[in-house]
One Martini backbone bead per residue (centre of mass of N, CA, C, O) as a GRO file, in nm:
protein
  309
    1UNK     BB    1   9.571   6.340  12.589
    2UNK     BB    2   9.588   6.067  12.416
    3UNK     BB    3   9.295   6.004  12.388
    4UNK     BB    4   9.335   6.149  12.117
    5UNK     BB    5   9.465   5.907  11.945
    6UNK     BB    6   9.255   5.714  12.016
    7UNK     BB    7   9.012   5.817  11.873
    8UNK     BB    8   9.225   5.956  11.643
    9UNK     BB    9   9.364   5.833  11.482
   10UNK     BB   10   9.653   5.802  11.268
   11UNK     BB   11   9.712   5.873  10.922
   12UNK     BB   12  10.018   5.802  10.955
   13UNK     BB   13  10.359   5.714  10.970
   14UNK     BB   14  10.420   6.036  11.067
   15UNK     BB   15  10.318   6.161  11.359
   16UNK     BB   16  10.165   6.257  11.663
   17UNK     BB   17  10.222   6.242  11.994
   18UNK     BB   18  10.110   6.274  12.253
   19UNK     BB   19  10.289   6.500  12.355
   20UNK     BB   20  10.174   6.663  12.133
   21UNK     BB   21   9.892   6.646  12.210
   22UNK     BB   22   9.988   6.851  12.460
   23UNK     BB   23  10.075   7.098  12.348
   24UNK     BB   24   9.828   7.164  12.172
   25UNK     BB   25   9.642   7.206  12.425
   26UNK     BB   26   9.816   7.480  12.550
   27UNK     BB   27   9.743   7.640  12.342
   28UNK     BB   28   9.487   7.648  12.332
   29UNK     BB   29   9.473   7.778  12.597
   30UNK     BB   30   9.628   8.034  12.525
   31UNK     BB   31   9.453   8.087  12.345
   32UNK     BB   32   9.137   8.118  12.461
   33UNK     BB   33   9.206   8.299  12.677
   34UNK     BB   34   9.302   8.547  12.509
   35UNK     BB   35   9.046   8.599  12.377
   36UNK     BB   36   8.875   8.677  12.611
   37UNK     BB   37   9.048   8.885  12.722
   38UNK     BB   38   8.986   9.056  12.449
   39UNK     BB   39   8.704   9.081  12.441
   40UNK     BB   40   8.692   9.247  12.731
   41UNK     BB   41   8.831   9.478  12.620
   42UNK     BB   42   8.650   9.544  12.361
   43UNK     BB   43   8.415   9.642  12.576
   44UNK     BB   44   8.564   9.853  12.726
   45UNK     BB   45   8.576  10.012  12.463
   46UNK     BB   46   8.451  10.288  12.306
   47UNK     BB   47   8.280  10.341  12.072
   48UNK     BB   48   8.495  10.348  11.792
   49UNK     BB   49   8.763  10.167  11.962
   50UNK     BB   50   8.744   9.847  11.798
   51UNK     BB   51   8.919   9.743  11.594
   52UNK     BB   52   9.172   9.637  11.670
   53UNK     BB   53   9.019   9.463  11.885
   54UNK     BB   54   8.850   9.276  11.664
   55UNK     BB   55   9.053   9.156  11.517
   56UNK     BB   56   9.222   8.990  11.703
   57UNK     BB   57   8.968   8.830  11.795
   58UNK     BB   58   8.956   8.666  11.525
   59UNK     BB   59   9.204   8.547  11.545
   60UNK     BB   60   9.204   8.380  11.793
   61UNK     BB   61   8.970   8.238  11.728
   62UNK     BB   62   9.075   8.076  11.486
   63UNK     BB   63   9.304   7.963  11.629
   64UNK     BB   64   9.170   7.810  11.853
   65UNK     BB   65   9.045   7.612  11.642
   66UNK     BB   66   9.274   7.509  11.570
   67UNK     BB   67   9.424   7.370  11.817
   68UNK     BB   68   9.173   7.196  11.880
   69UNK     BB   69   9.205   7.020  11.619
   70UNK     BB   70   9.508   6.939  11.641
   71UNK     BB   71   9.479   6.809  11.951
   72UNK     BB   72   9.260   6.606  11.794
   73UNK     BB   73   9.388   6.477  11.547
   74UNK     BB   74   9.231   6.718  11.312
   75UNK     BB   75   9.335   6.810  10.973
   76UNK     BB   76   9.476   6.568  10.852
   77UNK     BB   77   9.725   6.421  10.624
   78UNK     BB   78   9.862   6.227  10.397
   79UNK     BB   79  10.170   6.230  10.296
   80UNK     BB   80  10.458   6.170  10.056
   81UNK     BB   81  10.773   6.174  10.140
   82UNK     BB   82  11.058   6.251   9.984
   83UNK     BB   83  11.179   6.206  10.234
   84UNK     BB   84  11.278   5.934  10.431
   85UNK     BB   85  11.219   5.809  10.752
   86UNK     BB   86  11.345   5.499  10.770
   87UNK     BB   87  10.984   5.350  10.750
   88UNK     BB   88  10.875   5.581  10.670
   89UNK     BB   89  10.640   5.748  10.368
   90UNK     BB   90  10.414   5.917  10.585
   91UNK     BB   91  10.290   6.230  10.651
   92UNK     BB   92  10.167   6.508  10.824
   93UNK     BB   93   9.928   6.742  10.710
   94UNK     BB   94   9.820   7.070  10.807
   95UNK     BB   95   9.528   7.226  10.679
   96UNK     BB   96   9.408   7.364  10.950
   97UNK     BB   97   9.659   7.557  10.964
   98UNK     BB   98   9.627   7.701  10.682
   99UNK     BB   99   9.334   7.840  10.731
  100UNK     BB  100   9.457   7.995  10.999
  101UNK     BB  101   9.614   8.170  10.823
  102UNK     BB  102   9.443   8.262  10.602
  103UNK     BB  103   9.309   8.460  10.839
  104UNK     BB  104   9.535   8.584  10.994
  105UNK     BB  105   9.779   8.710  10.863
  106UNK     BB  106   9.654   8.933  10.707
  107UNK     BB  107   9.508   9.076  10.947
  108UNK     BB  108   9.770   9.155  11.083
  109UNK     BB  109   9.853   9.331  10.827
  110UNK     BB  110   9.548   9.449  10.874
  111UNK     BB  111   9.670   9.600  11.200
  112UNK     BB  112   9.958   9.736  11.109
  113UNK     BB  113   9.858   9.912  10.823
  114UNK     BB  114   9.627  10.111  10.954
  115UNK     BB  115   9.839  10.296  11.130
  116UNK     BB  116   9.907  10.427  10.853
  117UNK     BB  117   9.954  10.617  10.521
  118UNK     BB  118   9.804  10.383  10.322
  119UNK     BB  119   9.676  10.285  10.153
  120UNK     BB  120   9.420  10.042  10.057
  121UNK     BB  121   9.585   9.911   9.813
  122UNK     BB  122   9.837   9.851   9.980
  123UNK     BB  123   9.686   9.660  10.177
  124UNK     BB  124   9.588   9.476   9.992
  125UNK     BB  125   9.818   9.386   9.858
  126UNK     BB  126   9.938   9.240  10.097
  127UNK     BB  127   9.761   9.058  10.176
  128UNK     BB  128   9.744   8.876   9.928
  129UNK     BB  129  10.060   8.786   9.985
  130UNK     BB  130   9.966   8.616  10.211
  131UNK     BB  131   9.808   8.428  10.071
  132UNK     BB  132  10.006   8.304   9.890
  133UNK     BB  133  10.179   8.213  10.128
  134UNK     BB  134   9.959   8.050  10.247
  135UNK     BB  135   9.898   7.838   9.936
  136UNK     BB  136  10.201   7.740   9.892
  137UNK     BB  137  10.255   7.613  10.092
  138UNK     BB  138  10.046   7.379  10.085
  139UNK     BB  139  10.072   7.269   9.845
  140UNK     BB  140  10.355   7.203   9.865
  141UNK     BB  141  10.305   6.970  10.120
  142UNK     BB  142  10.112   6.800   9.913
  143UNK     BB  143  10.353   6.759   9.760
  144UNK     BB  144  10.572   6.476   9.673
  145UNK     BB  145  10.765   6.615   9.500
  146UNK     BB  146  11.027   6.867   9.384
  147UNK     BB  147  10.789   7.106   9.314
  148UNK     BB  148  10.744   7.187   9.619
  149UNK     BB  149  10.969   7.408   9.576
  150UNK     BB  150  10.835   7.643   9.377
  151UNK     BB  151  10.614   7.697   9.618
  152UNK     BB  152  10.827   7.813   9.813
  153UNK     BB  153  10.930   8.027   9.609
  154UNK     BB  154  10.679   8.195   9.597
  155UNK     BB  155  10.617   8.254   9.874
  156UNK     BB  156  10.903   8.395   9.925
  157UNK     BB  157  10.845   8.651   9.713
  158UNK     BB  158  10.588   8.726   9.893
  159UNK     BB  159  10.769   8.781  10.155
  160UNK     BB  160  10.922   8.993  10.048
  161UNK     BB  161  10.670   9.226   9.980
  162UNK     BB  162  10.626   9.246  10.274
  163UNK     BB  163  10.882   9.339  10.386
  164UNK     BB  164  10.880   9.595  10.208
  165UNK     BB  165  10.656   9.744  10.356
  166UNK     BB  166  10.705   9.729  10.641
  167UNK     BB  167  11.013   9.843  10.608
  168UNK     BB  168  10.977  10.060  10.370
  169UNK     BB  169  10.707  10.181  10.306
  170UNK     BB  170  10.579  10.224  10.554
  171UNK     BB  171  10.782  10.438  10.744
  172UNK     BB  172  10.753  10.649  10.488
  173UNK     BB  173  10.489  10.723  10.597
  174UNK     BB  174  10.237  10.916  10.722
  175UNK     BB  175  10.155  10.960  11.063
  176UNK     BB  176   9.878  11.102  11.210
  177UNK     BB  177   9.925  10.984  11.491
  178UNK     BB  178  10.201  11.005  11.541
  179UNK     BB  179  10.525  10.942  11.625
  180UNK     BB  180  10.400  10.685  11.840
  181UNK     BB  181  10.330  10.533  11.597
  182UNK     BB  182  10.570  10.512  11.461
  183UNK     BB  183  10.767  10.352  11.659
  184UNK     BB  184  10.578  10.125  11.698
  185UNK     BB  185  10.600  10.030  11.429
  186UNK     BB  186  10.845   9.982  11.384
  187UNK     BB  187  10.861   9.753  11.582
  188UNK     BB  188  10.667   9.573  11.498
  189UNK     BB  189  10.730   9.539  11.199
  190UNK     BB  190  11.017   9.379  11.309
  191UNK     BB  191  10.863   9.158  11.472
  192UNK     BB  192  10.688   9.038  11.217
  193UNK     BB  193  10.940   8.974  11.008
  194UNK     BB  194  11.116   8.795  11.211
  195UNK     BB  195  10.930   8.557  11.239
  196UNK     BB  196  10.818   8.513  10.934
  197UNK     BB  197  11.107   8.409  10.837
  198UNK     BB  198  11.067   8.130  11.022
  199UNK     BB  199  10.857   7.954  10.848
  200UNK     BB  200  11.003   7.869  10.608
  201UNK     BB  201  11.223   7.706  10.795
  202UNK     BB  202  10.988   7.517  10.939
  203UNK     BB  203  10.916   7.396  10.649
  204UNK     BB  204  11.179   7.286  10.552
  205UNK     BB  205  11.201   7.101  10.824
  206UNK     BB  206  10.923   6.935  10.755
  207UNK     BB  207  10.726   6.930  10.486
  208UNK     BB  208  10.966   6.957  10.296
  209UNK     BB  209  11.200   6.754  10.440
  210UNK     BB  210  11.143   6.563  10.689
  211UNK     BB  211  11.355   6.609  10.939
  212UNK     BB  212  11.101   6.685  11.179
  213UNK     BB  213  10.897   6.586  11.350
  214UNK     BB  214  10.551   6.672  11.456
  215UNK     BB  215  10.623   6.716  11.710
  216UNK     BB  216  10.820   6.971  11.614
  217UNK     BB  217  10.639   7.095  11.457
  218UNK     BB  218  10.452   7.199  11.649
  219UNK     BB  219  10.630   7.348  11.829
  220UNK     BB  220  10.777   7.554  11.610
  221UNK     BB  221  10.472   7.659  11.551
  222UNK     BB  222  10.363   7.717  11.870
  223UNK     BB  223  10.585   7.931  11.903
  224UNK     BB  224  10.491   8.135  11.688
  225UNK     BB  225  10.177   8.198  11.694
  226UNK     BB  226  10.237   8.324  11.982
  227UNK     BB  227  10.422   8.556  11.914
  228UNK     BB  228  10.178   8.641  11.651
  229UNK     BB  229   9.960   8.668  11.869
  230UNK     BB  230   9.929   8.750  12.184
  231UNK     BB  231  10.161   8.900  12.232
  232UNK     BB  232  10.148   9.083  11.963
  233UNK     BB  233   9.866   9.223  12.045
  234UNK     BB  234   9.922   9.333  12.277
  235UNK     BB  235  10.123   9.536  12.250
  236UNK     BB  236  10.014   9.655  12.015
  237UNK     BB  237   9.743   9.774  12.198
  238UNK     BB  238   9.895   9.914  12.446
  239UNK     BB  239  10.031  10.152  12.235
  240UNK     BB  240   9.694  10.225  12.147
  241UNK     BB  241   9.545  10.307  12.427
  242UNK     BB  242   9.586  10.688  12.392
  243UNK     BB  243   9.489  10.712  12.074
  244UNK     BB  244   9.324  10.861  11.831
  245UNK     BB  245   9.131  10.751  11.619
  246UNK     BB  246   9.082  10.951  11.402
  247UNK     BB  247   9.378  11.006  11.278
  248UNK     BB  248   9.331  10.725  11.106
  249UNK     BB  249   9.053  10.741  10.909
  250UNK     BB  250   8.811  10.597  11.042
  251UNK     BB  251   8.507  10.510  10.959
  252UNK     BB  252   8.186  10.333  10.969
  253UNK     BB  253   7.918  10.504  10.847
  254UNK     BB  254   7.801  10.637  11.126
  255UNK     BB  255   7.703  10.922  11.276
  256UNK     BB  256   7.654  10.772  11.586
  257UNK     BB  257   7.953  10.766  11.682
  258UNK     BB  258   8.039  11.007  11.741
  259UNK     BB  259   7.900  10.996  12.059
  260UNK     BB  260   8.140  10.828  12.122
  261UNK     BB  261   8.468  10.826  12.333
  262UNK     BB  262   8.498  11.136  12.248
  263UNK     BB  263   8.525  11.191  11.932
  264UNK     BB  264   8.323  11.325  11.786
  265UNK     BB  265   8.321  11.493  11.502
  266UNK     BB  266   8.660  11.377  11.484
  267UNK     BB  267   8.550  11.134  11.379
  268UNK     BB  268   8.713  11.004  11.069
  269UNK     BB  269   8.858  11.301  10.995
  270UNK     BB  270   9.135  11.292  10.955
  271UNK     BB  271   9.429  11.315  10.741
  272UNK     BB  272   9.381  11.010  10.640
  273UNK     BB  273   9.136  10.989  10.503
  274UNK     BB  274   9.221  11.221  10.258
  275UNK     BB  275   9.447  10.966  10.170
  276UNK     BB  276   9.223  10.714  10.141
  277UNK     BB  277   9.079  10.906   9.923
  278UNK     BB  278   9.172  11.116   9.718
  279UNK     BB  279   8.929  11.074   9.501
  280UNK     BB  280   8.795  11.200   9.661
  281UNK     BB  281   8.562  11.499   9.642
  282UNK     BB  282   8.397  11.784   9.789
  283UNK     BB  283   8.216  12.010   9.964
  284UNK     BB  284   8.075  11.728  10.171
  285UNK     BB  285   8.395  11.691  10.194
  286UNK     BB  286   8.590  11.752  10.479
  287UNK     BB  287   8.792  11.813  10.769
  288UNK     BB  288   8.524  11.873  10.956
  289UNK     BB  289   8.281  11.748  10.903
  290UNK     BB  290   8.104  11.940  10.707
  291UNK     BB  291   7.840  12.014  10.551
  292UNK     BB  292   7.797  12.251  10.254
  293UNK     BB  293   7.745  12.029  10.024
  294UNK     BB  294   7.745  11.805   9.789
  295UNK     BB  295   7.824  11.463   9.822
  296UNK     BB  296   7.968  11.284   9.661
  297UNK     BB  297   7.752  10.995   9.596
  298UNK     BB  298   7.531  11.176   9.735
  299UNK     BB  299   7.307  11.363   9.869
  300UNK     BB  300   7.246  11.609   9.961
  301UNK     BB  301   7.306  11.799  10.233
  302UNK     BB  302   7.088  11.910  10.530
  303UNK     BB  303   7.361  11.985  10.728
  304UNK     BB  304   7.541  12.017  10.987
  305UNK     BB  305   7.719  11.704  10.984
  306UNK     BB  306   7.577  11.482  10.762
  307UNK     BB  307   7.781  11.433  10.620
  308UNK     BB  308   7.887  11.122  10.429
  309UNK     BB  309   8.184  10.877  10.351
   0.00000   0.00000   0.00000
C-alpha cells in the first residue's frame, strides 16, 4: 500500500508513513465489508422496520468513503503546529475525517435516542451539539496558535450536555417498547459516552498537542471508529430485532407501509407517537389509529384507517 503515498505525496513535514496507509486500507475494508453486510440485512427485515437499519447503512458507507480517501493520501492539509517535534514544523490534519464525523456522530446519536420516549426536539438538540463538537474540533485542529484550545473547550462543553441527555435525561423518559430496550439503551448509552470520551484524548495529543505522530494518530482514531462504527451498530441493531417497531411511534407517512412486517394497522401508532407530537390534538389522530373525524392540519378523514399523521 505504499503505492499510496508514492501517487499521492505527503503535504506536511510531519505525515503519514507506509504502515499508516496500511491501516488505513485495513479499515477501509473492515468499513466497507460491515456496510455490504449491513445493507443485506437491511433487505433481509420487512418494510416499515428498516429505519435503524438504513441509518447505520448511511454511517458505515460515509465511513467507508472516508477511510479510502485517508487510505490514499487524500483529504488533509498542512497545518503549523503549535508545538513542533524534532525538526518538522507542518503536520497533516484531516478535514476529511471531520466531514466523516460531521454526517456519523449525530446520525449514531439520533439511532440510539430513536429507541427512547425523547421528544424531537430533544434529539434534534443533541444531534446539533454533536455537530458543535466536530466543527470545533475541525476548526481547534485548523488553528495553529493556542486559540485551538479555547475551541477544544468549547467542544468539550458540547460533549458534556451529549453525555447530560445519553446518561441523564435518556434513561429517565418512558421506553414505549418495554423494558428490553430499556436495558439495551442503557448499556448502548454507557458504551457510546465512553468512547466519546476517548476522542477528545486522542485530538489532545495528536491535532492538538502533536504529541503522538500522524500514523499513531491514524491507529488511535481507526480502533475508534471500529468500535463507535460496525462493532456498535451491529450489537445494538441485534438487540433490537425481535421488537415491534409499532411501540416506537415511527411512521413513513405512507398508510400502505402498514401491510408490510405484519406490523398491520398499529405500525407507526404506538404510545410514543402521542409523546413526540404531543401537540397534535384532534378526532383524526388517536391510539388506534382509525380517523374518526377531520385530522388537524389535513382533509377530513373519509373513512375507518385512512387518517394519516
Amino acid at each position: 500500500m505504499a503505492g499510496s503515498l508514492d501517487q499521492n505525496p505527503p503535504n506536511a513535514d510531519r505525515h503519514i508513513t507506509a504502515g499508516g496507509s496500511d491501516w488505513l486500507w485495513a479499515v477501509f475494508a473492515i468499513m466497507a465489508l460491515s456496510d455490504l453486510a449491513m445493507i443485506f440485512w437491511t433487505f433481509t427485515r420487512p418494510r416499515g422496520t428498516r429505519l435503524f437499519h438504513q441509518i447505520a447503512v448511511i454511517v458505515l458507507t460515509t465511513a467507508t468513503i472516508a477511510y479510502f480517501s485517508m487510505a490514499s493520501d487524500l483529504g488533509a492539509t498542512p497545518v503549523r503546529a503549535e508545538f513542533g517535534r524534532g525538526n518538522t514544523i507542518n503536520r497533516q490534519v484531516w478535514y476529511v475525517r471531520y466531514i466523516q464525523w460531521f454526517i456519523t456522530l449525530p446520525l449514531l446519536l439520533l439511532e440510539l435516542l430513536l429507541a427512547t420516549g425523547l421528544s424531537l426536539s430533544d434529539i434534534f438538540t443533541t444531534m446539533f451539539m454533536g455537530w458543535v463538537l466536530v466543527v470545533c474540533g475541525l476548526v481547534g485542529a485548523l488553528v495553529p496558535s493556542t486559540y485551538k484550545w479555547g475551541y477544544f473547550t468549547l467542544g468539550c462543553c458540547a460533549l458534556l450536555y451529549i453525555w447530560y441527555v445519553l446518561l441523564g435525561h435518556g434513561p429517565r423518559t418512558t421506553f414505549a417498547a418495554g423494558g428490553v430496550v430499556r436495558s439495551g439503551y442503557i448499556r448502548s448509552s454507557a458504551y457510546l459516552a465512553f468512547f466519546l470520551m476517548l476522542y477528545p484524548i486522542a485530538w489532545g495529543v495528536s491535532e492538538g498537542g502533536n504529541v503522538i505522530s500522524p500514523t499513531g494518530e491514524m491507529i488511535w482514531y481507526g480502533i475508534l471508529d471500529i468500535f463507535l462504527g460496525p462493532i456498535f451498530l451491529f450489537i445494538f441493531l441485534w438487540g433490537l430485532r425481535s421488537v415491534d417497531y409499532g411501540a416506537f411511534g415511527l411512521a413513513s407517512g405512507k398508510y400502505t407501509d402498514a401491510a408490510y412486517g405484519g406490523a398491520g394497522a398499529a405500525y407507526g401508532t404506538g404510545p410514543n407517537m402521542a409523546a413526540r407530537n404531543g401537540a397534535t390534538t384532534g378526532a383524526g389522530v388517536n391510539g388506534a389509529g382509525v380517523g374518526t373525524g377531520p385530522a388537524v392540519g389535513t382533509a377530513p378523514a373519509t373513512g375507518a384507517g385512512t387518517a394519516t399523521v
